[in-house]
C-alpha positions in Angstrom: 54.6 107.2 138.7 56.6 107.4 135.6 54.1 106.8 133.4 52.1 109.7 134.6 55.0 112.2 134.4 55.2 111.3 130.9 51.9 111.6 130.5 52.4 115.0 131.7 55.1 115.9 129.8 53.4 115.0 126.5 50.1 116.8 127.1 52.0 119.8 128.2 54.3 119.7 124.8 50.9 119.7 122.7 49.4 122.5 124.4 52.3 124.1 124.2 53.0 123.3 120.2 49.1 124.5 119.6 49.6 128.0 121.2 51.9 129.3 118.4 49.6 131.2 116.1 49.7 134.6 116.6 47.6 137.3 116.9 47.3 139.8 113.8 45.7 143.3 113.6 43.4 141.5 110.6 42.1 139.1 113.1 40.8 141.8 115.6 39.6 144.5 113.6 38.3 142.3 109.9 37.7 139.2 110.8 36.1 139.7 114.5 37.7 136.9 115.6 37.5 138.4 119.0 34.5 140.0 119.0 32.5 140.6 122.2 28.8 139.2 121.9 26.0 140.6 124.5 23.1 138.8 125.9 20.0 138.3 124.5 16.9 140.2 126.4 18.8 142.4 128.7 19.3 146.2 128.8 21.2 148.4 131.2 19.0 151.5 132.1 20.6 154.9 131.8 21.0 155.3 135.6 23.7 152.7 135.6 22.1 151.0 138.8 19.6 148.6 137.1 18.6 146.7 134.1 15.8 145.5 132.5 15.0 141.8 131.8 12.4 140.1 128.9 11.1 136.9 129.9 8.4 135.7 127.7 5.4 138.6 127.2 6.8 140.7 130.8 9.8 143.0 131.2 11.5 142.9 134.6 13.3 145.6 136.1 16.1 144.5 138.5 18.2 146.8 140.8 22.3 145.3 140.6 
C-alpha cells in the first residue's frame, strides 16, 4: 500500500513538472502548433443536413 501511494505521488509530480510551458500567441497564430486538421474524403453539403463521402472510384451521400 505504501509503495503504491508513492508511486502515485511520483507520477503525479512529473506530470505536473511537464505541464509548465506556456502557451504563446507565436505558437497559435505562426507556428500552428494548434492547428485544426480535417478529414480526408469528406465534404459537408451546403444544406447543413448531409455530407458527402469518397470511397475508392464512388461518392456517397449520407444524411447526419
Amino acid at each position: 500500500m505504501k509503495n503504491s501511494i508513492i508511486i502515485v505521488v511520483f507520477l503525479a509530480s512529473i506530470t505536473c513538472y511537464s505541464q509548465t510551458k506556456e502557451i504563446t500567441l507565436a505558437d497559435i497564430w505562426t507556428k500552428n502548433t494548434f492547428k485544426a486538421e480535417g478529414v480526408i474524403g469528406i465534404r459537408s453539403m451546403n444544406d447543413g443536413k448531409t455530407y458527402s463521402a469518397e470511397k475508392a472510384d464512388t461518392v456517397t451521400k449520407t444524411k447526419i
